[in-house]
N, C-alpha and C positions, 0 to 999 in steps of 0.2 A: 487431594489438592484439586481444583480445579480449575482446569487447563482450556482456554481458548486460542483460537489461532484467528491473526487479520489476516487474510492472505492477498498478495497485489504484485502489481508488478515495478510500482511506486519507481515510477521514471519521470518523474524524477519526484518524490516524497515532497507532499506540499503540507502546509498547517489546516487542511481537510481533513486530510489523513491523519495528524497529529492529534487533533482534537478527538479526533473516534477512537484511538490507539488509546489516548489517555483515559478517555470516559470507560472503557474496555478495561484497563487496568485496575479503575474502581472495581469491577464489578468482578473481575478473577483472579485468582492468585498469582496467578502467571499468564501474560499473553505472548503466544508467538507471533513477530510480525515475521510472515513467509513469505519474503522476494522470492516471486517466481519468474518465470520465461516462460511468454506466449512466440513462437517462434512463426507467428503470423507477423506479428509486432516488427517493427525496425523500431531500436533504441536509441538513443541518445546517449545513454552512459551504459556501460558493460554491467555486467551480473555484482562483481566484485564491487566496482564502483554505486552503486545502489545499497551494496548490502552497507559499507563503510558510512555512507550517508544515513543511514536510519538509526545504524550505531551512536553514528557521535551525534545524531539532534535526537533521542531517547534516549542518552546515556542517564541523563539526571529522572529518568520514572522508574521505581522499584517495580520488580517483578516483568521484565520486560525481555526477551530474550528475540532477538535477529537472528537471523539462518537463510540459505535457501532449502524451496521447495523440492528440487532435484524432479528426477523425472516422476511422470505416471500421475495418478488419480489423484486430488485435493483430498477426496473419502476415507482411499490408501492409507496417504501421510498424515492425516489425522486421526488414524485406530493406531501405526505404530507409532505416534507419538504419544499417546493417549489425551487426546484431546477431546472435550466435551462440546463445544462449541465454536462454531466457526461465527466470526463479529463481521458483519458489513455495514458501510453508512448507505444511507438511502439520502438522495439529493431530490429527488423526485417520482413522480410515479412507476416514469420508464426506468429508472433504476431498478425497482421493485419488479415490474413487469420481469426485466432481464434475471434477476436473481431467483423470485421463486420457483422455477421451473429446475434451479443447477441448487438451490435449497433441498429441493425434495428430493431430486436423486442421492444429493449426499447424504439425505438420511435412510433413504432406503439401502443402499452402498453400503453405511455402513455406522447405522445410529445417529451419527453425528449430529444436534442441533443448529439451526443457523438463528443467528439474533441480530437484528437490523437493527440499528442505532438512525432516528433522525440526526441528520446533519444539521450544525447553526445557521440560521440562518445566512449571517453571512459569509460562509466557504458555502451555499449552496450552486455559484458559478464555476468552485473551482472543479478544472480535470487537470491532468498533469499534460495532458497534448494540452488544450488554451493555454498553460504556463509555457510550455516550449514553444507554441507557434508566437505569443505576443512578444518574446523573449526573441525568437530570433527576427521579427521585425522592429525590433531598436526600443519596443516599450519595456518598463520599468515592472519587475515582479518581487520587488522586492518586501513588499507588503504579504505574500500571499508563499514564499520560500522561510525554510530554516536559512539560517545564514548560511551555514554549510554547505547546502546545492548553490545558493547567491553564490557563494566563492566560488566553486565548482564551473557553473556558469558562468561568471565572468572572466574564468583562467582559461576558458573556452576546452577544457574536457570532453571530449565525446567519444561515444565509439567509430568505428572508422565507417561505417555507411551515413553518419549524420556530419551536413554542415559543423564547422567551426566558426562561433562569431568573436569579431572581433580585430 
């Protein structure tokens, strides 16, 4: 079988993500999307609440399995998951720049290939901060969300170091 993993921290999962998740899915039997925690990061929604949202907006793509990352190495949890490939989108150069250098250790780590997917053009604006920053000053993201975080966000959901709007 062959096993790839997106791994992010999809705080909040935009249709960025979703388009690279799917094209991924093309091209592996199984992908795992890994909600992980940068605990540099302040969230918006909790670990739970993230993984619940990736669930129900991939529930309709086969071969798609949600999880967390849990602690320690990306390299790690991709040998004991037996994962072949780690999938990231590339929006731009600096994208690229930041990822090949965390590419190559993970494969020296531990095999692992990394395969960068271009991004569509048009999700190349999105990150998930410009969704929660225009979000929490009063503009409309609803073009650029599952509906799922939409609900989410406008139920004003958060974790408790982040504003509530609303």
């Amino acid at each position: 079988m062959r096993r790839a993993v997106c791994p992010g921290s999809f705080d909040p999962i935009h249709n960025g993500h979703l388009e690279v998740i799917a094209r991924a899915a093309g091209l592996f039997d199984e992908v795992i999307v890994a909600v992980s925690t940068n605990y540099a990061k302040k969230y918006r929604f909790t670990l739970e609440e993230r993984i619940d949202m990736a669930r129900e907006t991939l529930a309709s793509l086969r071969g798609i399995v949600v999880e967390p990352v849990g602690e320690g190495l990306l390299a790690e949890y991709c040998k004991q998951r037996g994962v072949s490939a780690i999938v990231k989108g590339l929006r731009s150069s600096s994208d690229f720049d930041y990822e090949l250098p965390m590419a190559t250790m993970n494969r020296q780590l531990s095999g692992v290939e990394t395969v960068f997917l271009p991004t569509e053009g048009h999700y190349l604006h999105l990150s998930s901060t410009l969704i929660k920053e225009v979000f929490n000053l009063g503009g409309s993201v609803s073009d650029y969300v599952p509906r799922s975080v939409l609900k989410r966000l406008l139920a004003g959901e958060s974790s408790p170091d982040q504003p509530r709007r609303g």
